[in-house]
PDB file with SEQRES, HELIX, SHEET and CRYST1 records, atoms N, CA, C and O in Angstrom:
SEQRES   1 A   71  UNK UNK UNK UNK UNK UNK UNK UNK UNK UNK UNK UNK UNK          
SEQRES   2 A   71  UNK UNK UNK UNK UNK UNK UNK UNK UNK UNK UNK UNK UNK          
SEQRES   3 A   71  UNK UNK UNK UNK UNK UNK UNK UNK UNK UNK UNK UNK UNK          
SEQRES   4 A   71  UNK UNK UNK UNK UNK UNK UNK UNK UNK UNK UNK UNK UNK          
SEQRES   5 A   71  UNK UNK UNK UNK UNK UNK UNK UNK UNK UNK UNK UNK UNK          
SEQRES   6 A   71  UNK UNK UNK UNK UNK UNK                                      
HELIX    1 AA1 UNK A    5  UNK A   14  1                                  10    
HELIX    2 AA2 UNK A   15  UNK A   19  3                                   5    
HELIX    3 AA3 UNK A   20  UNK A   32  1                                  13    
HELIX    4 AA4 UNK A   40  UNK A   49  1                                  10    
HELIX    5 AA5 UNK A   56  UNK A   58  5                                   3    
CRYST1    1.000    1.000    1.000  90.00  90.00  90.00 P 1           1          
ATOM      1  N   UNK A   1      94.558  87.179 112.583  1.00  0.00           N  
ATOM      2  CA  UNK A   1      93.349  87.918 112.840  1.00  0.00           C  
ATOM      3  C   UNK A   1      92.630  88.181 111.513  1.00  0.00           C  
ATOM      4  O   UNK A   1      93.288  88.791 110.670  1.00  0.00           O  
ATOM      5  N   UNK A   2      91.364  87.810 111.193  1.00  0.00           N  
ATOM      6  CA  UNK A   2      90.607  88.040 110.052  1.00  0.00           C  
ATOM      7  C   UNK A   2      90.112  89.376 110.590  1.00  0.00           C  
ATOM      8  O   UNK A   2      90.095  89.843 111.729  1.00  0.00           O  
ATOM      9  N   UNK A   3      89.628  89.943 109.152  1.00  0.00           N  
ATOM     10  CA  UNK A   3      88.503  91.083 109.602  1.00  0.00           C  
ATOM     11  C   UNK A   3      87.196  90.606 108.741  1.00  0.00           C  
ATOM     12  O   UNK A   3      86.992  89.948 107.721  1.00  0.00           O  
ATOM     13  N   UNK A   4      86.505  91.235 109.620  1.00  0.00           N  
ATOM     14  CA  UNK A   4      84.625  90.998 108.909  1.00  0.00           C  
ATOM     15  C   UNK A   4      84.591  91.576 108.104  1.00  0.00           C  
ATOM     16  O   UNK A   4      85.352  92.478 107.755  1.00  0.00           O  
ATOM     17  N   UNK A   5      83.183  90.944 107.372  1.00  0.00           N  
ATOM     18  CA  UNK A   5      83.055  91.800 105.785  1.00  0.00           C  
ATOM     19  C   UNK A   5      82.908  93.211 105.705  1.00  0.00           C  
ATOM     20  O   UNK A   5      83.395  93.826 104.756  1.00  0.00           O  
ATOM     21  N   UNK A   6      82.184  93.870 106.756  1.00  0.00           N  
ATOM     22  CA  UNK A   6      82.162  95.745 107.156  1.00  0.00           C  
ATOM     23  C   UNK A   6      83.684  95.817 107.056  1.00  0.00           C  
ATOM     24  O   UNK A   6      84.106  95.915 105.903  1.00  0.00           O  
ATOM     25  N   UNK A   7      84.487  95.792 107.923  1.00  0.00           N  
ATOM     26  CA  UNK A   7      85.516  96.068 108.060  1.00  0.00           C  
ATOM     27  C   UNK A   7      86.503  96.105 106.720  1.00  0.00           C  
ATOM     28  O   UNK A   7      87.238  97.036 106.391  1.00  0.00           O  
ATOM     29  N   UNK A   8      86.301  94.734 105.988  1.00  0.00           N  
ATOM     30  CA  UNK A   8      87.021  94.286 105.084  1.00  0.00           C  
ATOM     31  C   UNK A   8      86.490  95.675 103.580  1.00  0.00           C  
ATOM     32  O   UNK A   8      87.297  96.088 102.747  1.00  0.00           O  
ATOM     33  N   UNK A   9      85.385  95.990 103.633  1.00  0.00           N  
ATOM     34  CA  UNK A   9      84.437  96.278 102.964  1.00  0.00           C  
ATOM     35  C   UNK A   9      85.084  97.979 102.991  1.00  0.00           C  
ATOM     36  O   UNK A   9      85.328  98.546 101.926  1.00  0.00           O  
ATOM     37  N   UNK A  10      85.307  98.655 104.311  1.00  0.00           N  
ATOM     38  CA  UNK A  10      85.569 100.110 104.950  1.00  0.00           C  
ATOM     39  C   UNK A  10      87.122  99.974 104.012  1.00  0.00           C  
ATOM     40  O   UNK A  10      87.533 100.709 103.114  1.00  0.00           O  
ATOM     41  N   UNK A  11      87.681  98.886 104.552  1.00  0.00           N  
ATOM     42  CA  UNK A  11      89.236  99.239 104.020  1.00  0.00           C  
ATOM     43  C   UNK A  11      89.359  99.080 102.691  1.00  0.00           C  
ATOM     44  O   UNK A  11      90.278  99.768 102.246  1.00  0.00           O  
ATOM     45  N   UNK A  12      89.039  98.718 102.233  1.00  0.00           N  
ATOM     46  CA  UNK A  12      89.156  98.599 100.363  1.00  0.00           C  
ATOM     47  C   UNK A  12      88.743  99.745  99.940  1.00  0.00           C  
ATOM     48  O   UNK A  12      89.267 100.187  98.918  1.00  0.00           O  
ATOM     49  N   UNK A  13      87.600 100.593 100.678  1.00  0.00           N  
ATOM     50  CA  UNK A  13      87.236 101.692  99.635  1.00  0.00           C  
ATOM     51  C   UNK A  13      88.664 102.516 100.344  1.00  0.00           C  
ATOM     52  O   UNK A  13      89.351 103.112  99.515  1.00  0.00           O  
ATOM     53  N   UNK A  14      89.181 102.584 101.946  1.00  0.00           N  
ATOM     54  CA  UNK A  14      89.873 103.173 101.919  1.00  0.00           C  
ATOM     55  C   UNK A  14      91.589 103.600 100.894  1.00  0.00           C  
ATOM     56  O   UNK A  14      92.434 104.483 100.750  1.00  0.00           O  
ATOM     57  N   UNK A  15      91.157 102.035 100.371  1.00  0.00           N  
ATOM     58  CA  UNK A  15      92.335 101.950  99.837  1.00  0.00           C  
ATOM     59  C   UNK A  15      92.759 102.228  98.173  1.00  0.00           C  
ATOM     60  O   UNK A  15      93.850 102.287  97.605  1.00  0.00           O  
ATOM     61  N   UNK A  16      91.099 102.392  97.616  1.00  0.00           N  
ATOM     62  CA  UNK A  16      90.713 102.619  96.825  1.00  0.00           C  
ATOM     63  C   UNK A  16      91.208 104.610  96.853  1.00  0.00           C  
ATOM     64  O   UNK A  16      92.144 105.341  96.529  1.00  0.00           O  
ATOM     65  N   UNK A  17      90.033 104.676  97.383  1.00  0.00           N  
ATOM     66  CA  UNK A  17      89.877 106.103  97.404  1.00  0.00           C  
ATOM     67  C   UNK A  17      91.431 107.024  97.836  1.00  0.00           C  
ATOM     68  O   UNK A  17      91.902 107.865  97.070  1.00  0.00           O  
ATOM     69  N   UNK A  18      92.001 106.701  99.048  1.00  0.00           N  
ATOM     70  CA  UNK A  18      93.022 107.496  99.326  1.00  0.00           C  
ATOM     71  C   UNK A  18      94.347 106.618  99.115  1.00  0.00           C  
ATOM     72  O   UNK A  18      95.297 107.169  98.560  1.00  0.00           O  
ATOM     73  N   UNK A  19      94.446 105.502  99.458  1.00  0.00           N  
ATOM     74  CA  UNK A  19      95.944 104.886  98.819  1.00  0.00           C  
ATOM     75  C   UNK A  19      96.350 104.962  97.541  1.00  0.00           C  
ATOM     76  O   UNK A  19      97.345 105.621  97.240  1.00  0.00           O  
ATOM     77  N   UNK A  20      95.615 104.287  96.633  1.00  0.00           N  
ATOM     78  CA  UNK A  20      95.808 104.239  95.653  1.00  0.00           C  
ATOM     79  C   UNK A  20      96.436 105.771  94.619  1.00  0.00           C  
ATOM     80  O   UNK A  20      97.222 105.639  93.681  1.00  0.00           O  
ATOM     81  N   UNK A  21      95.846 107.177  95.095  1.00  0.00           N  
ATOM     82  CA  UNK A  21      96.090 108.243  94.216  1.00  0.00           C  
ATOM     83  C   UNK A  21      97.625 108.609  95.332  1.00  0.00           C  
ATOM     84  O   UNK A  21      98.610 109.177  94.859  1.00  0.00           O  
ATOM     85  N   UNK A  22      97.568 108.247  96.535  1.00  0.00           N  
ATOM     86  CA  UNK A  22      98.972 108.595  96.930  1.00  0.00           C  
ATOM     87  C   UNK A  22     100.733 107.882  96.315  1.00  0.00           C  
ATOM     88  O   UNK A  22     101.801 108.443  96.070  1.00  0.00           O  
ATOM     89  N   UNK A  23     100.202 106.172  96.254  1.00  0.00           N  
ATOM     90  CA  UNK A  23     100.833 105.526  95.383  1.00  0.00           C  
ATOM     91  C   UNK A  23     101.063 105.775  94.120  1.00  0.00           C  
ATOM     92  O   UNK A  23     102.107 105.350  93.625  1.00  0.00           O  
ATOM     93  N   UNK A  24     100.279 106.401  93.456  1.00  0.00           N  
ATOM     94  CA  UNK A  24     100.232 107.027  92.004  1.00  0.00           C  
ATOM     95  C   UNK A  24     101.425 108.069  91.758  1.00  0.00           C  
ATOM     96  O   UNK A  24     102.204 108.162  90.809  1.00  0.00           O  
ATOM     97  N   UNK A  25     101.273 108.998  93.210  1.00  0.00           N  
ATOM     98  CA  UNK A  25     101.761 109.919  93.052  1.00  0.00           C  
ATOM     99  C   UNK A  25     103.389 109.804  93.360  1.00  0.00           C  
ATOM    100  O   UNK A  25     104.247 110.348  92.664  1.00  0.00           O  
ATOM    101  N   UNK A  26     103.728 108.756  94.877  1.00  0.00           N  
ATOM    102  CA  UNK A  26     104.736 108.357  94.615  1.00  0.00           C  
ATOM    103  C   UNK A  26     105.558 107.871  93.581  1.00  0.00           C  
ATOM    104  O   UNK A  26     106.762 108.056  93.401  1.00  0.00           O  
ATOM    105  N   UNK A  27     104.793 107.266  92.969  1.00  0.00           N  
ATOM    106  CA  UNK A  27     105.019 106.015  91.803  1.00  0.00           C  
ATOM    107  C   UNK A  27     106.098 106.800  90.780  1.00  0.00           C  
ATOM    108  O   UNK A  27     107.234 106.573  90.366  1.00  0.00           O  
ATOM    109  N   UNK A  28     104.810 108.144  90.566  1.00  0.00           N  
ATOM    110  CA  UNK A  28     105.377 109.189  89.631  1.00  0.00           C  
ATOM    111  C   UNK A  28     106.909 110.193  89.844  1.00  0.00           C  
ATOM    112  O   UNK A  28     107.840 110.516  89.107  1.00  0.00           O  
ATOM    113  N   UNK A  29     106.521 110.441  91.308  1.00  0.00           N  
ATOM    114  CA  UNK A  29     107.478 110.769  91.767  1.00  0.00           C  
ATOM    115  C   UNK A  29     108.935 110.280  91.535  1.00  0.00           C  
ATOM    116  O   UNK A  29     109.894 110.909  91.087  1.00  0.00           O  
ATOM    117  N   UNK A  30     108.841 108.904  91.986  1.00  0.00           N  
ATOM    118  CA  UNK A  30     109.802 108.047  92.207  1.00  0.00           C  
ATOM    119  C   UNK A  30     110.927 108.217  91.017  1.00  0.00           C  
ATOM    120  O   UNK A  30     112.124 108.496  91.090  1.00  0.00           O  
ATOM    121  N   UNK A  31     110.011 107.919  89.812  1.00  0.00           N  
ATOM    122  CA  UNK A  31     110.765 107.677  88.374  1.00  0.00           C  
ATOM    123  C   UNK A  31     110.640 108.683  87.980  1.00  0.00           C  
ATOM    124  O   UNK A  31     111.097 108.629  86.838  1.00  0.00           O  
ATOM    125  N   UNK A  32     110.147 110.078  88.257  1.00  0.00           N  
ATOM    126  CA  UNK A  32     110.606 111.223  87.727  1.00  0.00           C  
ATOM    127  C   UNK A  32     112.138 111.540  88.284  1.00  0.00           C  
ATOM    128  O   UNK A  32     112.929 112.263  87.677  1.00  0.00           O  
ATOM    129  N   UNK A  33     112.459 110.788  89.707  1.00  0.00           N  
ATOM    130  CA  UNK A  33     113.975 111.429  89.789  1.00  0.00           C  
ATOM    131  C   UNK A  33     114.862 110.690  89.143  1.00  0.00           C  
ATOM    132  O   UNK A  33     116.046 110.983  88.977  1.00  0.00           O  
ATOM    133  N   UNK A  34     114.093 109.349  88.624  1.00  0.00           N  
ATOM    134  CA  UNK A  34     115.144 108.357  87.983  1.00  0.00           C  
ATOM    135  C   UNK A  34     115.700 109.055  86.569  1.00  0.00           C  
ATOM    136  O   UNK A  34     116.880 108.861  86.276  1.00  0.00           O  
ATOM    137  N   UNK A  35     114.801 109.920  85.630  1.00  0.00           N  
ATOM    138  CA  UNK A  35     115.174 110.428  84.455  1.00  0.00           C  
ATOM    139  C   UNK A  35     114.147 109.685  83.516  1.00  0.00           C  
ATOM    140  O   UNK A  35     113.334 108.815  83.829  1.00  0.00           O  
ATOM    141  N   UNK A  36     114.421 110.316  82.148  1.00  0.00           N  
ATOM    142  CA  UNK A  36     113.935 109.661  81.089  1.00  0.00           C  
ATOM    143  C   UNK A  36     114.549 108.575  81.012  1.00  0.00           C  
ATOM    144  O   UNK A  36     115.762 108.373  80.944  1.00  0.00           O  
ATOM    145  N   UNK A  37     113.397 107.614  81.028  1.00  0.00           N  
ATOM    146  CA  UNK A  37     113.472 106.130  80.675  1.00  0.00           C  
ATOM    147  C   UNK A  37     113.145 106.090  79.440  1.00  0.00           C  
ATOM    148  O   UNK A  37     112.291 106.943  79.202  1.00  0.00           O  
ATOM    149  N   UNK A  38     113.608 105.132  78.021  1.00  0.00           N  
ATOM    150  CA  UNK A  38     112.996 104.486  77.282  1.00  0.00           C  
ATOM    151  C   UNK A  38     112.111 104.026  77.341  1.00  0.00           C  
ATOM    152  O   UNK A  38     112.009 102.981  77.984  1.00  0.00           O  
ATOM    153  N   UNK A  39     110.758 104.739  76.522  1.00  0.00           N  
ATOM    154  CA  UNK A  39     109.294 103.998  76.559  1.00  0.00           C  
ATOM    155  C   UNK A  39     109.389 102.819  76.690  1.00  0.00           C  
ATOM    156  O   UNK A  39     108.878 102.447  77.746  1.00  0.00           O  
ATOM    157  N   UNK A  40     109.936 101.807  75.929  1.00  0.00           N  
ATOM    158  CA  UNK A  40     110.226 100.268  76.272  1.00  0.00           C  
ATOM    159  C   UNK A  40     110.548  99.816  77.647  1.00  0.00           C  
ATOM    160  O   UNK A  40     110.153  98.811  78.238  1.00  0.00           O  
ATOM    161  N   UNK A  41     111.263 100.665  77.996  1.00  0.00           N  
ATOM    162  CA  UNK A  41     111.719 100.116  79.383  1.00  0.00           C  
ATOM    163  C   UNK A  41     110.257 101.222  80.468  1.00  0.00           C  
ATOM    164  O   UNK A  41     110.368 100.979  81.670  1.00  0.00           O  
ATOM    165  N   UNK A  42     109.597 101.804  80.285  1.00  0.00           N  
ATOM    166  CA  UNK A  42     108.694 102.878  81.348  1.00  0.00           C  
ATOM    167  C   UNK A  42     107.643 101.531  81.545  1.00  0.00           C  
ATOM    168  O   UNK A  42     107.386 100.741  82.453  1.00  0.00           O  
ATOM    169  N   UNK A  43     107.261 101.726  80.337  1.00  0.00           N  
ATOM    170  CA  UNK A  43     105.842 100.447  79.903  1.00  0.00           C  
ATOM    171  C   UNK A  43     105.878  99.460  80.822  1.00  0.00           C  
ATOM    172  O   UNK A  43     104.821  99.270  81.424  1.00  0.00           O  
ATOM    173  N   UNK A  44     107.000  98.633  81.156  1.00  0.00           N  
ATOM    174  CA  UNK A  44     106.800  97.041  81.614  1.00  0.00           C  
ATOM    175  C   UNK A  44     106.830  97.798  82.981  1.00  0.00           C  
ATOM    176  O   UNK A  44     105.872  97.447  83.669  1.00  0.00           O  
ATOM    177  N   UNK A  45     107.660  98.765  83.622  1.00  0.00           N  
ATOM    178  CA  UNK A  45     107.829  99.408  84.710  1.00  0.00           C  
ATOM    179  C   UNK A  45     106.590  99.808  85.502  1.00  0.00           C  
ATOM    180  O   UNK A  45     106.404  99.482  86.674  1.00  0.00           O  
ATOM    181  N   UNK A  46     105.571 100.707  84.595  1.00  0.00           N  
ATOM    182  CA  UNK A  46     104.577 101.122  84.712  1.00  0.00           C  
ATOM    183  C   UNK A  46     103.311  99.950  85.337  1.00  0.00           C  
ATOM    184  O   UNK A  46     102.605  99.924  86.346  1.00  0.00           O  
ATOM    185  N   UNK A  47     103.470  99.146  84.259  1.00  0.00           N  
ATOM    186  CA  UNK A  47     102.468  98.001  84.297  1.00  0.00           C  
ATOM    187  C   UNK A  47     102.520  97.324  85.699  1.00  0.00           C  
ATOM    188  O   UNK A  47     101.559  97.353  86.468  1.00  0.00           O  
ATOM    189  N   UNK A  48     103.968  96.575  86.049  1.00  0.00           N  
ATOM    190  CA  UNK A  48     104.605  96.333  87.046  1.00  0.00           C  
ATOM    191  C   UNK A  48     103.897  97.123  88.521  1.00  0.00           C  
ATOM    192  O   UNK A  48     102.903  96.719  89.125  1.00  0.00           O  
ATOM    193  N   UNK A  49     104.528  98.042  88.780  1.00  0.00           N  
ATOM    194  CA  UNK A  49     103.915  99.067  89.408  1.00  0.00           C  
ATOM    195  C   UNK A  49     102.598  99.352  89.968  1.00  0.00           C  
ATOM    196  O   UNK A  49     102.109  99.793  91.008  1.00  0.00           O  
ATOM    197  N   UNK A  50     102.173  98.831  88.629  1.00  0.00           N  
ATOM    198  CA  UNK A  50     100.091  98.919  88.904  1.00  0.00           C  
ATOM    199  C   UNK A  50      99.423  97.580  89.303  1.00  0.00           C  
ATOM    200  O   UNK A  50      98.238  97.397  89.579  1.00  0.00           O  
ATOM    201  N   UNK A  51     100.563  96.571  89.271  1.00  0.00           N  
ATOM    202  CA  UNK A  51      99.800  95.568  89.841  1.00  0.00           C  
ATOM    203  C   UNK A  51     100.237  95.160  91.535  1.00  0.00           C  
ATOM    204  O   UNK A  51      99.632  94.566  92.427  1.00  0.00           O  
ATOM    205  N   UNK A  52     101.467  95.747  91.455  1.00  0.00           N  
ATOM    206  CA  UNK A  52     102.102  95.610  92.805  1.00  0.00           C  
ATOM    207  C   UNK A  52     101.830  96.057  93.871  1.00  0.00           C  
ATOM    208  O   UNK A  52     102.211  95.536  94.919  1.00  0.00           O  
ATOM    209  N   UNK A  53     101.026  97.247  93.796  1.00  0.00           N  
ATOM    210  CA  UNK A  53     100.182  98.146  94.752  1.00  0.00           C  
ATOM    211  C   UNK A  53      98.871  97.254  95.583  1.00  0.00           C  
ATOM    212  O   UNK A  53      98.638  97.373  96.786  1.00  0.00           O  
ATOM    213  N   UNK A  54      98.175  96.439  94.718  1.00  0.00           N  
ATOM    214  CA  UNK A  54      97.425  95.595  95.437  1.00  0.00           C  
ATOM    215  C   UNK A  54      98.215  94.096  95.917  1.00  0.00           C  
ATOM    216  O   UNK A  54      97.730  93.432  96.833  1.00  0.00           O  
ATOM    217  N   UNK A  55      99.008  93.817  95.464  1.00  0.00           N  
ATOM    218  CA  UNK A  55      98.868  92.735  96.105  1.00  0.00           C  
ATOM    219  C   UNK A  55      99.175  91.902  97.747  1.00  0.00           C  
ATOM    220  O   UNK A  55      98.968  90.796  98.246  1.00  0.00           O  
ATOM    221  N   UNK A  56      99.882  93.428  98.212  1.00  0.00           N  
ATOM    222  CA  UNK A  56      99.845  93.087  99.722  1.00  0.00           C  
ATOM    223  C   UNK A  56      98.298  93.084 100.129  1.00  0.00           C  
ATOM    224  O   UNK A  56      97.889  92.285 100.973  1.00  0.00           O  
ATOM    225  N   UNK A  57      97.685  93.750  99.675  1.00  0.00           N  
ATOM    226  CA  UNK A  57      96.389  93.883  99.963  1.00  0.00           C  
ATOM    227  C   UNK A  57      95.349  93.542  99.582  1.00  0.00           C  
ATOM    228  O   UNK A  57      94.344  94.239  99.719  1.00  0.00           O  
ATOM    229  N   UNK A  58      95.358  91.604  98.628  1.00  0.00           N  
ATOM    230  CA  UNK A  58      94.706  91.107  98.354  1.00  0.00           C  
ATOM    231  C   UNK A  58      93.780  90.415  99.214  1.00  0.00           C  
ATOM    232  O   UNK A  58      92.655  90.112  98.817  1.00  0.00           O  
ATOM    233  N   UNK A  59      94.354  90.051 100.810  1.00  0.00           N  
ATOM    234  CA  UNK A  59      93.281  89.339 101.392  1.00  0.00           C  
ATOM    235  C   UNK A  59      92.225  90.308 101.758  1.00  0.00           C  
ATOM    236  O   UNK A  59      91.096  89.826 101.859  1.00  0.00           O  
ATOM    237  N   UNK A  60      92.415  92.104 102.071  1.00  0.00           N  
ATOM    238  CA  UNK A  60      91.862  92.575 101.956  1.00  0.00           C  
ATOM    239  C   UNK A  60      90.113  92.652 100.877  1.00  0.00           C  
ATOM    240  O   UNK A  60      88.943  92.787 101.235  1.00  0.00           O  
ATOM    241  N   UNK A  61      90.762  92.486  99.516  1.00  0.00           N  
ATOM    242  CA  UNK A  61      89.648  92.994  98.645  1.00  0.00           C  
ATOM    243  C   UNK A  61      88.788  91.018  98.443  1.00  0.00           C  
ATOM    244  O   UNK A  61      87.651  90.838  98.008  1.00  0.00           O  
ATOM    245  N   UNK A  62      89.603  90.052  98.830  1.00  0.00           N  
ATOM    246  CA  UNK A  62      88.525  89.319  98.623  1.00  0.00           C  
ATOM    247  C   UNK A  62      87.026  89.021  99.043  1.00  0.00           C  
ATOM    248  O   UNK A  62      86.737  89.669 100.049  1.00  0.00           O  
ATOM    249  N   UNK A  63      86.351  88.512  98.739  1.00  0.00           N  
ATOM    250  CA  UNK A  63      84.588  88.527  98.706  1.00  0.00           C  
ATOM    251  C   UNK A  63      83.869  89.503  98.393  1.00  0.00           C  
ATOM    252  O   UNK A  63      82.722  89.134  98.141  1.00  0.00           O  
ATOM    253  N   UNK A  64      84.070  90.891  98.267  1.00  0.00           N  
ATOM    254  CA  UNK A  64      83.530  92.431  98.811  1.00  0.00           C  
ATOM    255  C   UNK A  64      82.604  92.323  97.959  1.00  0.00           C  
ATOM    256  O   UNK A  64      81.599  92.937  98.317  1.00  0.00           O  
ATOM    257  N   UNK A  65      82.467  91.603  96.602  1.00  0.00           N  
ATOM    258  CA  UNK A  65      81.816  91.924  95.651  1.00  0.00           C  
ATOM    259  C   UNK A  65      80.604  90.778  95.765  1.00  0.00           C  
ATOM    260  O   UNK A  65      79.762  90.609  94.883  1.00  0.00           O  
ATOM    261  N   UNK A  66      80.680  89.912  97.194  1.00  0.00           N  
ATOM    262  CA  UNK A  66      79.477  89.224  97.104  1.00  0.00           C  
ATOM    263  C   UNK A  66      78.603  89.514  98.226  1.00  0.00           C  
ATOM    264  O   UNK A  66      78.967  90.402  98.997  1.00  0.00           O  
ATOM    265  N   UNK A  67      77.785  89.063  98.388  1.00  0.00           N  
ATOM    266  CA  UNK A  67      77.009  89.347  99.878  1.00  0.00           C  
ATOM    267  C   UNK A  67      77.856  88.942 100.860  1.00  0.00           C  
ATOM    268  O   UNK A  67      78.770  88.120 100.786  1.00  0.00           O  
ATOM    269  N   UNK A  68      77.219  90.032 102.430  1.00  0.00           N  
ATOM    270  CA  UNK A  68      77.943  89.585 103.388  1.00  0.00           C  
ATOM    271  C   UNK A  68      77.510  88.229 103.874  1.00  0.00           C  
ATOM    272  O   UNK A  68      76.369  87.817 103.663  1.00  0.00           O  
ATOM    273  N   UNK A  69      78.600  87.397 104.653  1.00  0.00           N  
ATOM    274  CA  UNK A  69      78.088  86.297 104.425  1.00  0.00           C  
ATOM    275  C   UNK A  69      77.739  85.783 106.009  1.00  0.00           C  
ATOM    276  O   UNK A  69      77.648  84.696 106.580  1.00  0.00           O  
ATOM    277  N   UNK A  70      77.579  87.412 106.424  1.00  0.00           N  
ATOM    278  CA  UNK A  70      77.343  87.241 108.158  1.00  0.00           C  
ATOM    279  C   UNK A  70      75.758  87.290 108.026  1.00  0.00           C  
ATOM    280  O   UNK A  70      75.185  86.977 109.071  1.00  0.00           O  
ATOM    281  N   UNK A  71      74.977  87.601 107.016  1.00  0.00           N  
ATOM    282  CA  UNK A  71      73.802  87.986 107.063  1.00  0.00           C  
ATOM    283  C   UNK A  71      72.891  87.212 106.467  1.00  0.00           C  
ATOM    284  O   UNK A  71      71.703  87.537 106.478  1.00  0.00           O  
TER     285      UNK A  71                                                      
END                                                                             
């Protein structure tokens, strides 16, 4: 099932706006119960982390940034 560009368009900001600061917060969560990590080891963790959040949800954010192409 595809979704249309509205649709596609609604969920990205949703995911923007409210996923993303909940993931954050997990994120933080998560490795605050793990303990102090070595900056060396937080860093690649961190980075990791911030890219992994989108990528289930890449077919989501593709086109958004061009015209709809229903119109």
């Amino acid at each position: 099932m595809t979704l249309s560009y509205k649709a596609r368009k609604r969920w990205s900001l949703f995911l923007l706006v409210v996923w993303l600061p909940v993931y954050i917060v997990i994120a933080i969560t998560v490795l605050g119960y793990i303990g102090t990590l070595n900056k060396w080891i937080a860093i690649p963790i961190y980075a990791i982390l911030g890219i992994a959040w989108a990528l289930p949800f890449k077919f989501v954010f593709t086109g958004i940034g061009k015209e709809d192409p229903d119109a």
